[in-house]
MARBA-36757 format. One record per residue (C-alpha): residue in one letter; x, z, y. Coordinates in pm, whole numbers, padded with zeros to 5 digits, always signed. Layout:
# residues N
AXZY ...
# end
This chain:
# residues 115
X-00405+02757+05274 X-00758+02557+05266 X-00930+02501+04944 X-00822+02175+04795 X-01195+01946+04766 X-01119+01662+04476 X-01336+01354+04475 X-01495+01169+04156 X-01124+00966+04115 X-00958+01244+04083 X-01156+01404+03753 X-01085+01026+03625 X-00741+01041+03643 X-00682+01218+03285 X-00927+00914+03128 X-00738+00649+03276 X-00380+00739+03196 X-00514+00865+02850 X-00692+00520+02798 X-00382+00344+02929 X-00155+00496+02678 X-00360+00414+02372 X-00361+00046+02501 X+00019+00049+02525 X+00042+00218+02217 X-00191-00022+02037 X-00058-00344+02186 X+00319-00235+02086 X+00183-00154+01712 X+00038-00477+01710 X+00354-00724+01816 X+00637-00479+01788 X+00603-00315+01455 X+00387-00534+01310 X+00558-00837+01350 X+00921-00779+01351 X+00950-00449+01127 X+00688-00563+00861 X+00807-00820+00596 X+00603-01041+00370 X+00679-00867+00072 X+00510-00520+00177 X+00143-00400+00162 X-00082-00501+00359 X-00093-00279+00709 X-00434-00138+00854 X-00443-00410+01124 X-00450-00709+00854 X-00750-00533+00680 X-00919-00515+01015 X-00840-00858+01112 X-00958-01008+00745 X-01311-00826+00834 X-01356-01031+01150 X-01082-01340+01036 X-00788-01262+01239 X-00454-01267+01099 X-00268-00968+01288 X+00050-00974+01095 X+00313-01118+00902 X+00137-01200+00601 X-00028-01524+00482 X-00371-01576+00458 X-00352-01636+00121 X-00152-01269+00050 X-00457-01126+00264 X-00767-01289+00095 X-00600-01119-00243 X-00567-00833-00058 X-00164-00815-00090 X+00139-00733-00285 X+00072-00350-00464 X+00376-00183-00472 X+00515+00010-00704 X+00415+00329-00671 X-00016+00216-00633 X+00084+00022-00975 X+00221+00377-01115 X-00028+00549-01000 X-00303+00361-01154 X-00109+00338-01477 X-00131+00667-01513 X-00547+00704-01460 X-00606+00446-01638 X-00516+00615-02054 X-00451+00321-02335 X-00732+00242-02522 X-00774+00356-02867 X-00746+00053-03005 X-00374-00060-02829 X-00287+00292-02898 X-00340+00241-03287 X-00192-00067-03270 X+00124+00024-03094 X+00142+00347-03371 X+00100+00081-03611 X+00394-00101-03520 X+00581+00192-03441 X+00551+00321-03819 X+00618-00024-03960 X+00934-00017-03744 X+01017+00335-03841 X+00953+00240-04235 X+01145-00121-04213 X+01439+00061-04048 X+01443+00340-04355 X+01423+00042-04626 X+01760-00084-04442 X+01900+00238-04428 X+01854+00323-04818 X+01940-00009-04925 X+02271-00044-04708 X+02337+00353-04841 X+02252+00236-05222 X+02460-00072-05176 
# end
């Protein structure tokens, strides 16, 4: 059998079907998942932060939710609630009104127990 002799297109094959599928890939992220599985109500997806950097809206949201930079869900707003401690001051103040709670609620109770 006679040894095989490739030209140039051949050791470009791999580059162009590997190019090819990231361009297939990319364009079905872009209309099929972005548009019909994203709703306006969830965060903001990587393509809408790319598209705000060169203004190009490349999803479902509004330019308005985009410029704000989105709805944060639930678990970023837990999250951050939990790095962010009370301050001493809303903590005393909350204690506060916890004790004067606690104390009205045992007047109550010894009157009504009195009475």
């Amino acid at each position: 059998m006679p040894k095989q002799e490739f030209i140039w297109l051949d050791y470009t094959a791999p580059v162009f079907v590997f190019v090819l599928f990231f361009i297939i890939i990319f364009i079905l992220c872009i209309t099929l998942i972005n548009y019909c599985y994203i709703t306006n109500k969830d965060d903001l997806t990587v393509f809408e932060k790319l598209g705000k950097r060169f203004n190009i809206r490349l999803g479902p949201h509004t330019w308005d939710n985009i410029r704000r930079g989105g709805y944060v869900s639930t678990y970023v707003y837990e999250q951050e609630a939990k790095l962010m401690p009370m301050s001493m001051k809303k903590r005393n103040s909350l204690a506060s009104v916890n004790y004067e709670w606690h104390t009205l609620i045992k007047k109550q109770q010894k009157a009504l127990s009195s009475a």
